[in-house]
C-alpha positions as CSV (number, residue, x, y, z in Angstrom):
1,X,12.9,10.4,23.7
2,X,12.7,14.1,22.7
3,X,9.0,15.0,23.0
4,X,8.5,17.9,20.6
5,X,4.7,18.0,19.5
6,X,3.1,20.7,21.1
7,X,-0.1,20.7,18.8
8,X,-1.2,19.3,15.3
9,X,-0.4,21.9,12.4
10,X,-3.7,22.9,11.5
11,X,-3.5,21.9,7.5
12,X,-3.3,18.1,9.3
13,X,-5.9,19.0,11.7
14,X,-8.5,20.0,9.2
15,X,-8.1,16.9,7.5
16,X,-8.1,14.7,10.6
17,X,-11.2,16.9,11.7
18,X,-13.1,14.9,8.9
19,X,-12.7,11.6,10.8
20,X,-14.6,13.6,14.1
21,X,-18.2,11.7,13.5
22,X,-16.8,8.2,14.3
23,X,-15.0,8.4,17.3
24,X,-15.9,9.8,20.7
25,X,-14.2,12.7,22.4
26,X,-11.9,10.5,24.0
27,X,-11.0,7.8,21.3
28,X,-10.6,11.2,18.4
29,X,-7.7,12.5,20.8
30,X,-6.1,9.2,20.7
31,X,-6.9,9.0,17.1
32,X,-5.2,12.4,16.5
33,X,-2.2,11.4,18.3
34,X,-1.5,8.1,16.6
35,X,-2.3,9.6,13.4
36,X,0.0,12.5,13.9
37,X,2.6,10.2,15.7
38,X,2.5,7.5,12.9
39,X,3.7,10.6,10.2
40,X,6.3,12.6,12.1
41,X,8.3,9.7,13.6
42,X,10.3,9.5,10.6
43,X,12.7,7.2,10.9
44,X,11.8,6.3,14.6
45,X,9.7,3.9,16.0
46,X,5.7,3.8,15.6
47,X,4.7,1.5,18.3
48,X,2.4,3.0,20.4
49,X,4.8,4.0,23.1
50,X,7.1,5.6,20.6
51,X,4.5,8.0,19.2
52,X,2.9,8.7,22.8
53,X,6.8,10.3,23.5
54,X,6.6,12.1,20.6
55,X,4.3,14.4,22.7
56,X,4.8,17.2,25.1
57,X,2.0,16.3,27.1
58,X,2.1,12.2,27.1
59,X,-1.3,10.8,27.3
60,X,-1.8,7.2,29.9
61,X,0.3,4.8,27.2
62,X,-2.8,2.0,28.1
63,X,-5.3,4.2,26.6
64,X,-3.6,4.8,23.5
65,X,-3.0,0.9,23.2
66,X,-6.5,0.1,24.3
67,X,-7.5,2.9,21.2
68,X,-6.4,0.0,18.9
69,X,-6.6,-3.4,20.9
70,X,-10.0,-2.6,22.2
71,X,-11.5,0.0,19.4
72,X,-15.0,0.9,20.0
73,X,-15.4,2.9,16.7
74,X,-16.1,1.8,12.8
75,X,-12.8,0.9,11.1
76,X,-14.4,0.1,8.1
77,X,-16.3,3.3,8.0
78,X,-12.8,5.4,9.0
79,X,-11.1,3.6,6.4
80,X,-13.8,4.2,3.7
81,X,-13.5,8.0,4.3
82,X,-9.8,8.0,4.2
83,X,-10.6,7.0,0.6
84,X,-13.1,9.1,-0.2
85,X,-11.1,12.0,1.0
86,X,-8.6,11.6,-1.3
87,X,-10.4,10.7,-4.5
88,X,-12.4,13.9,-3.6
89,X,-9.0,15.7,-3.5
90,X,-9.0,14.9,-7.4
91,X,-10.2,17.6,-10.1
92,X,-10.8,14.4,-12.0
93,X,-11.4,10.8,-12.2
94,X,-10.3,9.0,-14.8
95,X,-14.3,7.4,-16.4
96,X,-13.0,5.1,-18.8
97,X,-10.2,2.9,-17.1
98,X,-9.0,2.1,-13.7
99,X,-6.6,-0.4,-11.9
100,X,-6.1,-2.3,-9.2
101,X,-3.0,-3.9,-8.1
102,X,-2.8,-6.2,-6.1
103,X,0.2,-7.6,-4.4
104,X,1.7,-8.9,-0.6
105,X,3.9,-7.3,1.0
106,X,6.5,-8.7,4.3
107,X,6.8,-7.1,7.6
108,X,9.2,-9.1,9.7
109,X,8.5,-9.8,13.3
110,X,10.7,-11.7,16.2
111,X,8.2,-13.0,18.6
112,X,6.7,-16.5,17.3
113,X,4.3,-16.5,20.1
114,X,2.2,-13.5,18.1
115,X,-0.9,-14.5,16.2
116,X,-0.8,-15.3,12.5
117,X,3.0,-14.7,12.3
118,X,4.8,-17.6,10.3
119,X,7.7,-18.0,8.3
120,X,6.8,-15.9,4.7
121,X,9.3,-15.7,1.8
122,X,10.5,-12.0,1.1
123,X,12.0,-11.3,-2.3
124,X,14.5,-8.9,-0.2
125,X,14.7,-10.7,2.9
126,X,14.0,-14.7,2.4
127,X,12.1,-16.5,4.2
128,X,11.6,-14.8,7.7
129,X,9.3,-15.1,10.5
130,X,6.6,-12.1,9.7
131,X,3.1,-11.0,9.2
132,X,2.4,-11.1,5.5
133,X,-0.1,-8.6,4.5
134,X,-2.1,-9.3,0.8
135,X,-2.7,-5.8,-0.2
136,X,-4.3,-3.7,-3.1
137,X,-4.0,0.1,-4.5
138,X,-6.8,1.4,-6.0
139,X,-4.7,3.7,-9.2
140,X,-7.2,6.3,-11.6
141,X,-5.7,9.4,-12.9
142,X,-3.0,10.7,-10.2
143,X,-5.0,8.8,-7.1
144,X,-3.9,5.8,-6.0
145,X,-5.7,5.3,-2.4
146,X,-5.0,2.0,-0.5
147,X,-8.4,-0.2,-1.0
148,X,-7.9,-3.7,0.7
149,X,-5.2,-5.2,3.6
150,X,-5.9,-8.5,4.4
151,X,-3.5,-10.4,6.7
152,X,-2.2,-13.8,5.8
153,X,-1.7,-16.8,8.1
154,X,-0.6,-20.3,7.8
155,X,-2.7,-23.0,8.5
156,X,-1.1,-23.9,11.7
157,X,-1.9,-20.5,12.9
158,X,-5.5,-20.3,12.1
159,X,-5.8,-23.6,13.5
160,X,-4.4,-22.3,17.1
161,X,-7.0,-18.7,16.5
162,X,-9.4,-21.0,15.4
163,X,-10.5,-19.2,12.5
164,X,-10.9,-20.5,8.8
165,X,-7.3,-20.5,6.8
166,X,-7.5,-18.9,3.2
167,X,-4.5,-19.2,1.0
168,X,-3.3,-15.6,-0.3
169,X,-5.0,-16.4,-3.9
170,X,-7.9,-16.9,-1.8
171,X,-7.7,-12.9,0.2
172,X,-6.9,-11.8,-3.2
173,X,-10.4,-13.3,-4.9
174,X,-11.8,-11.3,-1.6
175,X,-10.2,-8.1,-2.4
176,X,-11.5,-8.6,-6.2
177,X,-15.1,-9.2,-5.2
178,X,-15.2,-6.1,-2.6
179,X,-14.2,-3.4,-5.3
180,X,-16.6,-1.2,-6.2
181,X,-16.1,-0.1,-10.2
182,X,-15.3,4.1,-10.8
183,X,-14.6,3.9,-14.3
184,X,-16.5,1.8,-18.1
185,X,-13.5,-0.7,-17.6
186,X,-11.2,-2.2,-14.5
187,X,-7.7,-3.6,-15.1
188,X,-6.4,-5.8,-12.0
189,X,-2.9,-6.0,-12.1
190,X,-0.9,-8.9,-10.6
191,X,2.4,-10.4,-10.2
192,X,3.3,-14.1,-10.8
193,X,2.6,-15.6,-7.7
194,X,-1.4,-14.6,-8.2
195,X,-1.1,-15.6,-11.9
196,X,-3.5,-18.6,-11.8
197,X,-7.2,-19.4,-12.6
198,X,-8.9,-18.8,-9.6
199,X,-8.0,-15.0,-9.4
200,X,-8.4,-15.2,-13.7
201,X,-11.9,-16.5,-12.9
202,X,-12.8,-14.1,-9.8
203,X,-12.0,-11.0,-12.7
204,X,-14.0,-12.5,-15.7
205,X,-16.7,-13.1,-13.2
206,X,-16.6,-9.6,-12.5
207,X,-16.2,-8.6,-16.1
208,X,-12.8,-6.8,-15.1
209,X,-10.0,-7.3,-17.6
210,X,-6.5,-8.4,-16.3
211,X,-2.6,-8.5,-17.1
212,X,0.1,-10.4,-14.4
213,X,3.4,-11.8,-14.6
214,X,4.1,-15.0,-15.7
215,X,6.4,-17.8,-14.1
216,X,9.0,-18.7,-17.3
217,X,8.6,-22.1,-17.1
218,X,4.8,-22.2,-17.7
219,X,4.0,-24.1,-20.7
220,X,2.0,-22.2,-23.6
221,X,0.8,-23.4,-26.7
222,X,1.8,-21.8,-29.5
223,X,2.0,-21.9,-33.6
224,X,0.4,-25.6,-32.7
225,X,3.4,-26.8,-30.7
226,X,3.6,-26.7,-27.1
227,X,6.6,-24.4,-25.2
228,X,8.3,-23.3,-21.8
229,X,7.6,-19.5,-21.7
230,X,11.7,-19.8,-21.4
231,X,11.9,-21.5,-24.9
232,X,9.5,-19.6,-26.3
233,X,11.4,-16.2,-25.5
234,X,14.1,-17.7,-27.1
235,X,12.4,-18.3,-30.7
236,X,11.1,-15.3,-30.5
237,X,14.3,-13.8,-30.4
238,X,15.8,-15.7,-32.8
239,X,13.0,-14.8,-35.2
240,X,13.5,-11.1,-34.8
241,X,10.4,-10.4,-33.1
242,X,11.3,-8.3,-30.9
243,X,10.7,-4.4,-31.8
244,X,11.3,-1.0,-29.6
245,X,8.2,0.7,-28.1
246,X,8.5,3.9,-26.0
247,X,6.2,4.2,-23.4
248,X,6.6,7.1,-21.0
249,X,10.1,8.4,-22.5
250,X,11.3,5.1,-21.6
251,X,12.5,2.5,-24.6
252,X,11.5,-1.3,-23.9
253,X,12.2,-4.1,-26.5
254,X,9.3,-6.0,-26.3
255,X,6.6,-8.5,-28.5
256,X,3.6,-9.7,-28.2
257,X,2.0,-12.8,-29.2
258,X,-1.3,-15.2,-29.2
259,X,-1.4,-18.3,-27.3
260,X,-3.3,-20.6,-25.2
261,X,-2.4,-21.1,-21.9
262,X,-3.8,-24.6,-19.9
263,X,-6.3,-23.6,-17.2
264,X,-6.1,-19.5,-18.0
265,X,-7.3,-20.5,-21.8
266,X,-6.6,-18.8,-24.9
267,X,-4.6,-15.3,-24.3
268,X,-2.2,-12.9,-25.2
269,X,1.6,-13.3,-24.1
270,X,3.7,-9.5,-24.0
271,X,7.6,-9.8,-23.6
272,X,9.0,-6.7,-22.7
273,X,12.7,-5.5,-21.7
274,X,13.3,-2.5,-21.0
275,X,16.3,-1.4,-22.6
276,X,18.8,0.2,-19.9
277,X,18.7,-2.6,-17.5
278,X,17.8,-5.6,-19.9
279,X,15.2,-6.5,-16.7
280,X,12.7,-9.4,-18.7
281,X,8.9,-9.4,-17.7
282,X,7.2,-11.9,-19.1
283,X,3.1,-10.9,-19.2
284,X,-0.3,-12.7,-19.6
285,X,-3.4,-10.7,-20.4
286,X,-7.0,-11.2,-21.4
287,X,-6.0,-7.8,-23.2
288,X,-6.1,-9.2,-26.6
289,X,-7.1,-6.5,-28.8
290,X,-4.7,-3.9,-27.3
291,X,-1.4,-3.3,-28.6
292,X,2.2,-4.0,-27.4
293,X,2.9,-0.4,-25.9
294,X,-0.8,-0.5,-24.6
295,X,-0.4,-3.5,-22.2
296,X,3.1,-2.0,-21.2
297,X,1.6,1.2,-20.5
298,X,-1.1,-0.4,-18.6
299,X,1.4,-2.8,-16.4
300,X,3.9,0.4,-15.5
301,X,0.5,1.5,-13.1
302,X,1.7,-1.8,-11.1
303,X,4.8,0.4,-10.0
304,X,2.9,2.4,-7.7
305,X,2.1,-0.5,-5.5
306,X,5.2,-1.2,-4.9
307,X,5.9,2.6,-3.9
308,X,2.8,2.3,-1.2
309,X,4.5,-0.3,0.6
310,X,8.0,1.6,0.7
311,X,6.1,4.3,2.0
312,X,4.3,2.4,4.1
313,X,7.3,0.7,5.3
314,X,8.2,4.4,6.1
315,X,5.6,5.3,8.1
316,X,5.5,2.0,10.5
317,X,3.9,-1.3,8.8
318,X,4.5,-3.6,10.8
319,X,6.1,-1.8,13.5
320,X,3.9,-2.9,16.6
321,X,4.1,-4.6,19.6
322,X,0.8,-6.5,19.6
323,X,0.5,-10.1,20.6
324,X,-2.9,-9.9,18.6
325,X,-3.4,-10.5,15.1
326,X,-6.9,-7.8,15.3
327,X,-5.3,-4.9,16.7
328,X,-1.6,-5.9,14.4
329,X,-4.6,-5.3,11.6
330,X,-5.7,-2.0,12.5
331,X,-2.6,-0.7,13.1
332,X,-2.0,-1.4,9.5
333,X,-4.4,0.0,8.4
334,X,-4.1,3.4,10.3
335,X,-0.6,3.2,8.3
336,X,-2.5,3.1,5.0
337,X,-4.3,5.9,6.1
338,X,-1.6,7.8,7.3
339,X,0.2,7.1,3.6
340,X,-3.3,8.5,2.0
341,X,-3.5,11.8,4.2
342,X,-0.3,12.5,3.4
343,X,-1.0,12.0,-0.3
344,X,-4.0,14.0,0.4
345,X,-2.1,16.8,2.5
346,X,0.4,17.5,-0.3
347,X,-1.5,18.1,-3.2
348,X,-3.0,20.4,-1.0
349,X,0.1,22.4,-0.8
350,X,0.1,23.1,-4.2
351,X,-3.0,24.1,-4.5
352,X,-3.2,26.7,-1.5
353,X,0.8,27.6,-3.3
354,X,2.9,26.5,-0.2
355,X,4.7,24.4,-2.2
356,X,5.6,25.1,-6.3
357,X,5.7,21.2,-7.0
358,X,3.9,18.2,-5.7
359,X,6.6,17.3,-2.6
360,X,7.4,13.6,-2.3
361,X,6.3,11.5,0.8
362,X,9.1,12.0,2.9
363,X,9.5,16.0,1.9
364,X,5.8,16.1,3.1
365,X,6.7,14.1,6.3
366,X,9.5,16.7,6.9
367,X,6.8,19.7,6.3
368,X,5.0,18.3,9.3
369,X,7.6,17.8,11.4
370,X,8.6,21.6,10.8
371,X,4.8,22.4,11.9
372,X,5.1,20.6,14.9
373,X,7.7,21.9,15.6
374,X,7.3,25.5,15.3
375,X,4.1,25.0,17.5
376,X,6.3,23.4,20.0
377,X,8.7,26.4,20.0
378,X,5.8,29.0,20.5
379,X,5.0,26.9,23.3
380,X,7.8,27.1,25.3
381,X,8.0,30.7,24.5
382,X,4.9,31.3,26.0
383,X,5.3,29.0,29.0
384,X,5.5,31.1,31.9
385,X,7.2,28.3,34.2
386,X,10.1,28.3,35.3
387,X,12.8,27.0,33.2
388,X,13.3,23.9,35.3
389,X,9.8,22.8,34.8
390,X,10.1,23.5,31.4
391,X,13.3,21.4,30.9
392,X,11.2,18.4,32.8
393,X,8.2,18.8,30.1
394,X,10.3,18.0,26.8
395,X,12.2,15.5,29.0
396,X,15.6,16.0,27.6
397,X,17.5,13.1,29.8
């Protein structure tokens, strides 16, 4: 592979410079490097021997892998400050309402002999052998900052680790009970899967408030008599019911109705299609006194989960080599906070008026890559070596 990283831009080396405290001298190179690997691979690889080639000067691969199967630094504490320096990138929180979505997410692997990988069920891929990750985004204002990645395993797997198997309702109650409140009122956000009273009664425990998708053929009571969500949709239609509500320049037909719901209890049931692609949501919420375009607007923030674990997906989840689940874990994680310094790095651009408009992911991937590479050209300009020494550096075989 084409080794072209030379040095780390210094807009990403002022940011990684806030992680220096936690790590020794030798463990913040390595972090540097995997952190600056992870982002300009692009569509390569992000194994660990992937992003060492990246490199001009290519560091002992085993020291890089032993950075993350043998860490001897805080990855609680790094990941907390990965958070904190975004939110801090903000002018403004949002004090009156924030969300937290939580979700799971598929990373496919081909080894059955790695820890904690079983056969998961993918919405795009079916069921495949994986490591399934339960995750949550922490969404106020414009932040949204990865807050929870808990990795899932069947119980035949953690039997043979011999640890104690929780279900993925279960790692979601966890995620629920670490949050920390920012704002008067916190809105968890689910999809149907996580739609049931354990996680109903891990929010009301907490006070949060909560809206999730609904399976269609859950049965509801309402107007006295008892209904498939499926049937009721279908008188609700057929009463008129349905009215248009534009939320965000987008037109949804969509109602909204009491009802009581066996082991969730009494709440409010929100229909909602939006109008282009006729897509039906059905939605459950404790959000009883807000209106039909409130709940809408407030289940839209769920989108921006789903866009963390494309970019994610970008920058290497689940693109590792480990046998072991703990370091499989970390290295997820350093993904999350890869995603989050990127977020961080271009609002940044804006602000210091490099950039006109907030650049998407991948443009601010690319704007890296340029850095990197420009350093990289300066140093070969520099070099004074002879050319065949320099052509046996960037290894262009």
């Amino acid at each position: 592979m084409f080794g072209f990283i030379g040095g780390i831009p210094r807009r990403v080396g002022n940011l990684l410079s806030r992680f220096r405290r936690f790590f020794s001298k030798p463990q913040y190179d390595n972090f540097r490097r995997t952190m600056l690997g992870l982002i300009t691979a692009g569509k390569g690889e992000h194994d660990v021997k992937s992003v060492n080639e990246l490199f001009i000067e290519r560091k002992d691969q085993s020291s890089m892998n032993r950075f993350i199967t043998d860490p001897r630094w805080n990855l609680e504490a790094v990941v907390k400050e990965g958070r904190a320096l975004l939110l801090d990138e903000m002018s403004s929180l949002n004090a009156s309402v924030e969300y937290k979505s939580i979700d799971d997410t598929v990373c496919k692997k081909y080894s059955p002999y790695t820890e904690m990988v079983c056969y998961n069920h993918s919405s795009t891929m079916g069921t495949v052998l994986s490591h399934d990750y339960v995750t949550s985004l922490y969404v106020n204002g414009d932040a949204a900052v990865p807050e929870g990645l808990k990795l899932y395993g069947s119980e035949k797997k953690c039997r043979e680790k011999e640890i104690m198997f929780k279900t993925k309702v279960q790692l979601a109650c966890e995620i629920i009970d670490e949050h920390t409140p920012r704002a008067e009122t916190t809105i968890l956000l689910w999809d149907s899967w996580y739609m049931c009273s354990d996680v109903v009664a891990r929010c009301r425990s907490h006070r949060y408030r909560w809206i999730g998708e609904i399976k269609s053929n859950r049965i509801v009571l309402y107007d006295g008599k008892k209904y498939h969500l499926n049937e009721l949709v279908d008188l609700l239609r057929a009463e008129g019911r349905f009215s248009d509500v534009l939320v965000d320049g987008a037109i949804y037909q969509a109602c909204k109705v009491e009802a009581f719901v066996p082991s969730l209890g009494s709440v409010s049931i929100v229909i909602n299609v939006k109008a282009d692609t006729k897509d039906i949501h059905l939605l459950c919420t404790d959000l009883t006194h807000c209106s039909t375009e409130e709940v809408v607007r407030h289940v839209l923030k769920r989108q921006k989960i789903e866009e963390f674990h494309k970019g994610a997906k970008y920058l290497g989840l689940g693109e590792y080599r480990f046998r072991e689940s703990e370091a499989a874990l970390i290295h997820a994680h350093l993904v999350a906070l890869a995603f989050t310094l990127l977020d961080t790095l271009r609002r940044r651009l804006v602000r210091y008026n490099l950039m006109k408009t907030l650049p998407s992911l991948e443009a601010t991937v690319e704007w890296v890559r340029r850095g990197a590479a420009h350093l990289f050209i300066h140093r070969i300009r520099n070099a004074k070596i002879p050319t065949r020494n320099i052509l046996r550096m960037i290894d262009t075989r």
